[in-house]
C-alpha positions as CSV (number, residue, x, y, z in Angstrom):
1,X,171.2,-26.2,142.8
2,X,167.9,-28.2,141.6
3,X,168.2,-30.2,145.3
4,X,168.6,-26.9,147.1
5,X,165.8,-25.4,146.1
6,X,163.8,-28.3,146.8
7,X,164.8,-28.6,150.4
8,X,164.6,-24.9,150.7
9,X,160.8,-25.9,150.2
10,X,160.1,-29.6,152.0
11,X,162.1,-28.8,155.4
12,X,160.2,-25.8,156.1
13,X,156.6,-27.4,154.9
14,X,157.5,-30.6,157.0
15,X,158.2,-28.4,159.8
16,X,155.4,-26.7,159.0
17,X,153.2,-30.2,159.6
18,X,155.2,-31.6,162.2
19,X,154.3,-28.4,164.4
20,X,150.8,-28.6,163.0
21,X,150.7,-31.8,164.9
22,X,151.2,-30.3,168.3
23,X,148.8,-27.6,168.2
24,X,145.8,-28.6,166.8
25,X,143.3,-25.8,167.7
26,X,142.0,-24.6,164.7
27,X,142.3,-20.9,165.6
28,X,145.9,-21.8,166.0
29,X,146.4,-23.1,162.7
30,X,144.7,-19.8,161.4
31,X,146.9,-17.5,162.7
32,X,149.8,-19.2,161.5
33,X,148.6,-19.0,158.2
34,X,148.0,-15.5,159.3
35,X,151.9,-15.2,159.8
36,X,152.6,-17.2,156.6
37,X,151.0,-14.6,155.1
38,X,152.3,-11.5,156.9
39,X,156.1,-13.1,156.2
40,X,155.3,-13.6,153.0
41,X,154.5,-10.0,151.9
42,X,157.3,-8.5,154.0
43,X,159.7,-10.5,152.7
44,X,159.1,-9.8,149.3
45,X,159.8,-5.9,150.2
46,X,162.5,-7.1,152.2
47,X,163.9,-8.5,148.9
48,X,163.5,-5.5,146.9
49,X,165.8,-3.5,149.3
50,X,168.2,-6.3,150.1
51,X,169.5,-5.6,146.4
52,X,170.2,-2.1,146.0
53,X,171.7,-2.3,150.0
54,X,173.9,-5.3,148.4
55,X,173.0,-7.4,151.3
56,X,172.3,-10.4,149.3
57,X,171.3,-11.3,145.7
58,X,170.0,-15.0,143.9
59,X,171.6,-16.6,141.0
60,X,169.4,-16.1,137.8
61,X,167.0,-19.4,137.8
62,X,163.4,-20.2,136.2
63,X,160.3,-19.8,138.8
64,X,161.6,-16.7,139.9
65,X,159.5,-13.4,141.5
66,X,161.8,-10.2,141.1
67,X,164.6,-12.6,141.0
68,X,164.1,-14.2,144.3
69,X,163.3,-18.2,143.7
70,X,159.7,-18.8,144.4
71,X,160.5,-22.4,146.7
72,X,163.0,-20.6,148.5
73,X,160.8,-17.5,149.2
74,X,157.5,-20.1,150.4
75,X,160.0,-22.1,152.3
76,X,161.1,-19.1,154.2
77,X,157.7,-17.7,154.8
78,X,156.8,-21.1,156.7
79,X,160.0,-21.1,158.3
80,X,159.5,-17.8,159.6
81,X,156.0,-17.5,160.1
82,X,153.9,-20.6,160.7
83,X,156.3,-23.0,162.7
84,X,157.5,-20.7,165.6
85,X,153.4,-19.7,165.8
86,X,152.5,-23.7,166.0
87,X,155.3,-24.0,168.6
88,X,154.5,-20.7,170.9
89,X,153.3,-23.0,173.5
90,X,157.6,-24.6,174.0
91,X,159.1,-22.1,172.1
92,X,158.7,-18.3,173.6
93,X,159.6,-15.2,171.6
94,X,162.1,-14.5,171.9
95,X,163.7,-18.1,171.9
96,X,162.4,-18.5,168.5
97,X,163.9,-15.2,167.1
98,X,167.3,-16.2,168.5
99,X,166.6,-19.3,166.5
100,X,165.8,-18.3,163.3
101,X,169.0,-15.9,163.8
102,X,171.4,-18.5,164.1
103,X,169.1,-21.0,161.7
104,X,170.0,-18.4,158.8
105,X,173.1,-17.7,159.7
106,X,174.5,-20.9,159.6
107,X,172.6,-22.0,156.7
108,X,172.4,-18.8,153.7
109,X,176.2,-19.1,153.3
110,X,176.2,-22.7,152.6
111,X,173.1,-22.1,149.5
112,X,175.9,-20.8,147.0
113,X,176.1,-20.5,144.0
114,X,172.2,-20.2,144.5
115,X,172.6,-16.9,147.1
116,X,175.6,-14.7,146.7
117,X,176.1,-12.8,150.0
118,X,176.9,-9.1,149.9
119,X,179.5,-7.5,152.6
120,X,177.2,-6.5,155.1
121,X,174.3,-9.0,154.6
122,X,174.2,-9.8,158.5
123,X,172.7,-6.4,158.6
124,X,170.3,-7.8,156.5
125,X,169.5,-10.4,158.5
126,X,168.8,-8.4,161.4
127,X,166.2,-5.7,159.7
128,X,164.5,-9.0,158.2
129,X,164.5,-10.4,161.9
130,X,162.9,-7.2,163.3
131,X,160.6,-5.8,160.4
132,X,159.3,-9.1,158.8
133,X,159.9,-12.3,161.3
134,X,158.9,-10.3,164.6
135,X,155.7,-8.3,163.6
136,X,154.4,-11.7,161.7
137,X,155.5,-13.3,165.1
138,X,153.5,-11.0,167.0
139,X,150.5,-11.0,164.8
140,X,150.3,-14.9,164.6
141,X,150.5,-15.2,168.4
142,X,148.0,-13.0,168.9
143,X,145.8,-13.8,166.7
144,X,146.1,-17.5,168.0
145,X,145.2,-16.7,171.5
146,X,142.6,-13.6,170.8
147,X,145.0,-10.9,172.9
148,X,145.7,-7.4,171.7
149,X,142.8,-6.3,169.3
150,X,143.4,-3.2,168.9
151,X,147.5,-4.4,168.0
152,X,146.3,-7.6,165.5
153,X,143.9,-5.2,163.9
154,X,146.6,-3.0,162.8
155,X,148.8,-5.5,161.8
156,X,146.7,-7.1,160.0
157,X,145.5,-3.9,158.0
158,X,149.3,-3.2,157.3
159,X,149.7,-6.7,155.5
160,X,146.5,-6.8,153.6
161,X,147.3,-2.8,152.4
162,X,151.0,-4.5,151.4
163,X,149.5,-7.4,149.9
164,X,146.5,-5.5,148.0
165,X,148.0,-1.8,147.4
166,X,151.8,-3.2,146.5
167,X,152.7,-6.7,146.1
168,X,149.1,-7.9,143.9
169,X,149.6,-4.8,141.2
170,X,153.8,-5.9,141.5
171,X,152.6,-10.0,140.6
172,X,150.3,-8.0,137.8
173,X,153.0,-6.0,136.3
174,X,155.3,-8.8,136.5
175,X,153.1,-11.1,134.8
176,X,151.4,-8.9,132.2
177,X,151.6,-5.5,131.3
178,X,151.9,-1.7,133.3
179,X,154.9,-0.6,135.5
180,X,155.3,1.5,138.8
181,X,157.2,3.9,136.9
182,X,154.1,5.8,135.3
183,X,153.1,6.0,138.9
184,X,156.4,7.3,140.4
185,X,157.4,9.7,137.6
186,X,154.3,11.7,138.1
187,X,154.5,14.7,139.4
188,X,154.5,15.6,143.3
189,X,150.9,17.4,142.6
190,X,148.9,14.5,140.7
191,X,150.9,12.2,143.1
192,X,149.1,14.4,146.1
193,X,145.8,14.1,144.0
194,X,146.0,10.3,143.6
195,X,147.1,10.0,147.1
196,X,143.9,12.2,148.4
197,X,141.9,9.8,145.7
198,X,142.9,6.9,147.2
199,X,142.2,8.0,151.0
200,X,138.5,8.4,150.1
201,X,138.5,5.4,148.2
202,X,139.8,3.5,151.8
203,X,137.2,5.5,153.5
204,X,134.9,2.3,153.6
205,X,137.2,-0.2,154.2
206,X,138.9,1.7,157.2
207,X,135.3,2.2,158.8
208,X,134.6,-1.1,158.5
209,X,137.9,-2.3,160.3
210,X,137.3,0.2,162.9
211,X,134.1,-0.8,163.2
212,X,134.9,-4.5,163.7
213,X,137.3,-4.3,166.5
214,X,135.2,-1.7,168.7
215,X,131.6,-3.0,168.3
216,X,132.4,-6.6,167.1
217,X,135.4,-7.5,169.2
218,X,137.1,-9.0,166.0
219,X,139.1,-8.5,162.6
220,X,138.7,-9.0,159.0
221,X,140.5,-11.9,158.9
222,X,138.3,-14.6,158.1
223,X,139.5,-17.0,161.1
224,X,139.4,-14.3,163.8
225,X,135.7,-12.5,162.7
226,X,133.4,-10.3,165.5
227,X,132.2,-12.2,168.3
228,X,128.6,-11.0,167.3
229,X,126.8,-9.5,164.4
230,X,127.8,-5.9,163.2
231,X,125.9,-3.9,161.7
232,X,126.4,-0.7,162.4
233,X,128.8,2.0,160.8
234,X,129.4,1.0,156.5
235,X,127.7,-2.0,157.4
236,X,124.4,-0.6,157.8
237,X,124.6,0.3,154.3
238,X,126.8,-2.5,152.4
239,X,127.8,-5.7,153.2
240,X,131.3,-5.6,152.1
241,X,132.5,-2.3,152.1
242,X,136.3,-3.9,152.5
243,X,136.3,-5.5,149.2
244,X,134.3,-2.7,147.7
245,X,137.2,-0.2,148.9
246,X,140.0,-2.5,147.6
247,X,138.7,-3.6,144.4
248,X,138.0,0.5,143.2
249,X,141.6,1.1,145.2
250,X,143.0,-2.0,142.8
251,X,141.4,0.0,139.9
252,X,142.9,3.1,140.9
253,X,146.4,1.9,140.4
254,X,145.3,0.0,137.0
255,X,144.3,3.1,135.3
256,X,146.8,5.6,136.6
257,X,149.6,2.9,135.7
258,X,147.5,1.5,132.6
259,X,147.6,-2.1,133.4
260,X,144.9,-4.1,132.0
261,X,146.3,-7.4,133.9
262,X,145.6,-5.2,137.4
263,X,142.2,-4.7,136.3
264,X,141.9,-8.9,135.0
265,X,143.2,-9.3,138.5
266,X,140.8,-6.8,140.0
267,X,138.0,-8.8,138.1
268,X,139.0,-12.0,139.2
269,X,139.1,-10.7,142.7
270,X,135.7,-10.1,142.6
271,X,134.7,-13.6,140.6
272,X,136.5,-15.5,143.8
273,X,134.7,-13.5,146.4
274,X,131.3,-13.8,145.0
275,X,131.7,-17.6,144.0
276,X,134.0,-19.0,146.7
277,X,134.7,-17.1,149.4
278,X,131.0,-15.7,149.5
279,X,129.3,-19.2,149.9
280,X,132.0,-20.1,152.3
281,X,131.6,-16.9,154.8
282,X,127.7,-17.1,154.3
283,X,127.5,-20.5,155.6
284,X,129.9,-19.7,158.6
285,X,127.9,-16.6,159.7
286,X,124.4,-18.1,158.9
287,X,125.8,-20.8,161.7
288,X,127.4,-18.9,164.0
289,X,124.5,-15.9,163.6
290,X,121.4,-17.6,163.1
291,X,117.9,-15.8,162.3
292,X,119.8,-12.3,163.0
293,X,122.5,-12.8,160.3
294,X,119.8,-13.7,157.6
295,X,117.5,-10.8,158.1
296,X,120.3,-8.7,157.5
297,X,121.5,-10.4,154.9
298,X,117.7,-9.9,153.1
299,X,117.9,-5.7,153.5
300,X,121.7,-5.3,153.1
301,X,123.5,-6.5,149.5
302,X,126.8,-7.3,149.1
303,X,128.5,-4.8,146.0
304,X,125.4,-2.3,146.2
305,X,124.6,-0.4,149.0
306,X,121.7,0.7,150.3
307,X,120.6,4.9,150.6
308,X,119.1,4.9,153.8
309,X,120.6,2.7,156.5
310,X,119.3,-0.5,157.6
311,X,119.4,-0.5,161.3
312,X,117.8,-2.9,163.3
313,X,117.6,-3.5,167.4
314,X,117.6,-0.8,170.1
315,X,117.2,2.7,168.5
316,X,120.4,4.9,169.2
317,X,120.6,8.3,171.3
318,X,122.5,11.5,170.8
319,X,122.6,13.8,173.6
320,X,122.9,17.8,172.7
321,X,122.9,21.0,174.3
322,X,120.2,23.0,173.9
323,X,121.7,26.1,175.2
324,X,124.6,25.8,172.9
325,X,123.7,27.6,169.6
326,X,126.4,25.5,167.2
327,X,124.8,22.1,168.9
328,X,121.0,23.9,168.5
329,X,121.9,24.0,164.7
330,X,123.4,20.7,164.4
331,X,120.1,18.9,165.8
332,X,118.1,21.3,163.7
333,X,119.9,19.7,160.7
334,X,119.5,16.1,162.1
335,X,115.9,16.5,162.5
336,X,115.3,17.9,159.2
337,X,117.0,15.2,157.5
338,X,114.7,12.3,159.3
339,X,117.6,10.7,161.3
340,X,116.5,6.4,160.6
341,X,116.3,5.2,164.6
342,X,118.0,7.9,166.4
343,X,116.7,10.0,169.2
344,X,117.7,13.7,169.6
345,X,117.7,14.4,173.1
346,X,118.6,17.7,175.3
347,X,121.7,17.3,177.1
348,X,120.1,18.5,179.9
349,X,118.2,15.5,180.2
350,X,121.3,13.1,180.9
351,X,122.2,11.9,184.1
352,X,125.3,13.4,184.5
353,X,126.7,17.0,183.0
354,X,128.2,16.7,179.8
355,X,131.2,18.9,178.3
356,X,130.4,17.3,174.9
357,X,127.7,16.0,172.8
358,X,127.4,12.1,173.5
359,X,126.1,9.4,171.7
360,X,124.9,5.6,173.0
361,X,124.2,3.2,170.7
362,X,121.7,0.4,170.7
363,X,124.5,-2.1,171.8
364,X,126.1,0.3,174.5
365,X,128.8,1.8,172.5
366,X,129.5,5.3,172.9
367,X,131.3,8.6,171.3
368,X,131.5,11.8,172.4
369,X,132.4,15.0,170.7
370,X,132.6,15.2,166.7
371,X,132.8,11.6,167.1
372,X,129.2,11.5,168.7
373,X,127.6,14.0,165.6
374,X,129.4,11.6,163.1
375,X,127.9,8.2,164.2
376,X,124.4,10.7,164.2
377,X,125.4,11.2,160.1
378,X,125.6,7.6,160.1
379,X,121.9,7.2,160.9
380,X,120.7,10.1,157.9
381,X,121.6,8.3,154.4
382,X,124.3,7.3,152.7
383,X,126.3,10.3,151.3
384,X,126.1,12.0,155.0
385,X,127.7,8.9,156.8
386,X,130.3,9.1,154.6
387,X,131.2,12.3,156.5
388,X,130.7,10.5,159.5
389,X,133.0,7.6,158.5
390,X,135.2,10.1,157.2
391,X,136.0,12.3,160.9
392,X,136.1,9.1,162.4
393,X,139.4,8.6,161.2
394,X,142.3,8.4,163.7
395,X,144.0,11.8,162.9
396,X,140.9,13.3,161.0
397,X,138.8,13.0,164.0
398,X,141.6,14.5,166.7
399,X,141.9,17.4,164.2
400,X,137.8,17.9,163.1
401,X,137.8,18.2,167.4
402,X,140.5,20.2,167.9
403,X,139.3,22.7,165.8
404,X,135.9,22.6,166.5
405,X,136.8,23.4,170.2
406,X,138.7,26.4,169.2
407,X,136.3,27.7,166.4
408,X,133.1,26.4,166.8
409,X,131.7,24.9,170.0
410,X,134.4,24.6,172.8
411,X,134.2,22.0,175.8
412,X,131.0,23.7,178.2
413,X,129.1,22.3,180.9
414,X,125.8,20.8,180.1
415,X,123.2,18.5,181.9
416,X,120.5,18.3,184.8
417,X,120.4,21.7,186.4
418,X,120.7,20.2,190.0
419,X,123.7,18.5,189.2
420,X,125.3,21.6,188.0
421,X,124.2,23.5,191.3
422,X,125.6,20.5,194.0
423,X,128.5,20.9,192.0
424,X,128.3,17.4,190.1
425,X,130.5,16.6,186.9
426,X,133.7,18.3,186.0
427,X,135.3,20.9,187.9
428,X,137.4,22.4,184.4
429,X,136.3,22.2,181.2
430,X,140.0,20.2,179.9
431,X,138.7,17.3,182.4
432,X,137.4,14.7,180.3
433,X,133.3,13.5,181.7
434,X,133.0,10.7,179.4
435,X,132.1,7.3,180.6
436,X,135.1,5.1,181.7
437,X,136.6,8.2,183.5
438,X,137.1,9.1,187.0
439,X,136.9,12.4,188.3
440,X,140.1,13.8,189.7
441,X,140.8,13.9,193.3
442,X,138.7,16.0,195.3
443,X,135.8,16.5,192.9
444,X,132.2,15.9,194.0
445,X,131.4,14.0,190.5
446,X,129.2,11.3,190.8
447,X,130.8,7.9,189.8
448,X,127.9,6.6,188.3
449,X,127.8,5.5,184.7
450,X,125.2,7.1,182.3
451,X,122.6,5.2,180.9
452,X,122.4,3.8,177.7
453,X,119.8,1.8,175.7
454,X,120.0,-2.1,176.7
455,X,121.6,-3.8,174.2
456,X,119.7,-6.4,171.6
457,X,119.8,-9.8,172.5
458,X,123.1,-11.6,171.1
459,X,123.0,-13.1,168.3
């Protein structure tokens, strides 16, 4: 059993190198740790229902997680994440699924005594295949050759939740003291209070993914960062808002399932990102960001944040209606409030008619709607940009417009007087004027974009 286990671990780590070999772009080889990862999490879940479904269970050995040997579970990570990534170039998609099909297959009946298969553990097999090896798949090739943000940004927030939220406080509890069972034996109304603690908790972090796929171009994975400096959104305020969020989520779990190991974990979390990680992505951004990255760096701190935002560049713009009386009193309360490098301007005075209120930021990226008064709260102090973070959310957002269109301020026309006269914008208020749209068919609306403020020189 002793020479199973250990070439359960070498074949797939010399696999692992061999195919490291072939592709030797370093973005390459990050993704595929990527996947290494994202396997990795998912098949530790996969695990824990494999053996209440009876699909398939390990003999009792030392260096064991949850019963499931720990060489046997790296081994399969790598097998499943990292070599078919290295080898996307020869080895397509599907190909490599089909592979790692019949791979296991032949192989998990031949590791008795150390697996003993259950009755339907092909079955097993196949959700493993489709909800661990194929989204890890996915992610890794993506990730290697930069396609699909808005896809590898989800993914990768669904394996870092898994590996922060579940399978960190699971090693803790394992390893030390607490249990899910003070969690799970609550009941359903503290588990909806906990739940609504934790969302606001994630606020932050959430933000800050957000904000690095649409004004960045990138993801919080170290090896696949913005293309330029962001500093916009919780990042005008704190430098990392994503650790801050998971560190107090990390705490949430200690004290509801009393686990001082979670909370020597959450410590240690911090110790490593101030004293290795830190350096290490200082260094990195200082080279790839130059003079821009360190002035930022002196007026933003990394576990405090700041009041009042530090925004630097092109000052923003946030178009309302002066004839509108709910829009009136949202720029009434802006002004009062001493907005840090926004301009409040009449809707009227945009090129184009406007159905919404619309915002433009320094670096050309706009919102409309609640969306558009949000990034504005951004832009006041602290407390009220965490409004704006929070009905930014996908879902939160929708609803925050829905009903402010039904209740409050529904879709009107607004803009240059002229315009309205010839006829210009949007013949129905459900048409949608924002930039990137056409008109529809027949309309008179002028295809010309709006201005926004240039953009600050890249970094």
């Amino acid at each position: 059993m002793t020479l199973v286990r250990y070439l359960c671990l070498a074949v797939p780590v010399a696999l692992t190198l061999v195919a490291a070999k072939v592709e030797r772009e370093r973005g390459a080889r990050a993704a595929a740790l990527l996947s290494f990862v994202a396997v990795a999490v998912g098949l530790a879940a996969l695990h824990d229902v494999a053996r209440p479904a009876n699909w398939w269970t390990f003999a009792p050995v030392e260096g064991a997680f949850r019963g499931m040997p720990v060489d046997l579970w790296l081994g399969w990570s790598a097998l499943w994440g990292p070599v078919p990534v290295l080898l996307r170039r020869v080895v397509p998609l599907p190909v490599a699924l089909g592979l790692l099909l019949w791979l296991d297959a032949a192989t998990m009946p031949a590791l008795r005594p150390l697996v003993h298969l259950g009755p339907h553990w092909l079955l097993g097999e196949a959700v493993g295949l489709l909800a661990v090896a194929l989204p890890a798949q996915l992610l890794g090739r993506w990730s290697a050759d930069r396609r699909h943000l808005g896809a590898r940004v989800l993914l990768q927030l669904t394996v870092f939740a898994g590996m922060t939220l579940w399978l960190v406080p699971t090693a803790a509890f394992e390893l030390g003291d607490g249990s899910w069972a003070r969690l799970t034996h609550l009941s359903g109304r503290w588990l909806f209070v906990i739940a609504q603690v934790g969302l606001l908790l994630a606020v932050p972090a959430l933000s800050a993914v957000w904000e690095f796929a649409v004004r960045g171009g990138g993801t919080p994975y170290p090896w696949d960062p913005p293309r330029r400096l962001v500093a916009t959104g919780p990042y005008a305020y704190l430098a990392n808002p994503m650790q801050v969020s998971a560190v107090t989520l990390v705490l949430l779990i200690a004290a509801v399932t009393r686990s001082i190991s979670l909370v020597a974990a959450a410590l240690i979390a911090v110790a490593f990102s101030a004293g290795v990680a830190g350096p290490h992505e200082h260094d990195d951004l200082s080279n790839r960001l130059g003079q821009d990255w360190h002035e930022y760096r002196r007026n933003v701190r990394d576990w405090w944040p700041r009041w009042t935002p530090y925004l630097p560049g092109t000052p923003a713009v946030l178009w309302l209606d002066d004839d509108c009386g709910p829009c009136t009193a949202t720029a009434g309360f802006l002004r009062r409030r001493r907005p840090g490098r926004l301009t409040l301007a009449p809707a009227q005075e945009y090129e184009r008619p406007l159905w919404r209120a619309q915002y433009a930021g320094g670096d050309g990226h706009s919102e409309r709607g609640v969306a558009a008064v949000a990034r504005g709260l951004e832009h006041v102090n602290l407390g009220w940009a965490y409004v704006g973070w929070l009905l930014r959310l996908p879902g939160i957002g929708w609803l925050a417009q829905v009903v402010t269109d039904a209740m409050i301020a529904p879709p009107h026309l607004a803009g240059p007087p002229a315009a309205r006269t010839r006829g210009e914008g949007c013949p129905t208020p459900s048409f949608d004027c924002s930039p990137g749209h056409s008109p529809p068919s027949g309309s008179t609306a002028s295809p010309a974009s709006p201005p926004v403020p240039s953009p600050p020189p890249p970094a």
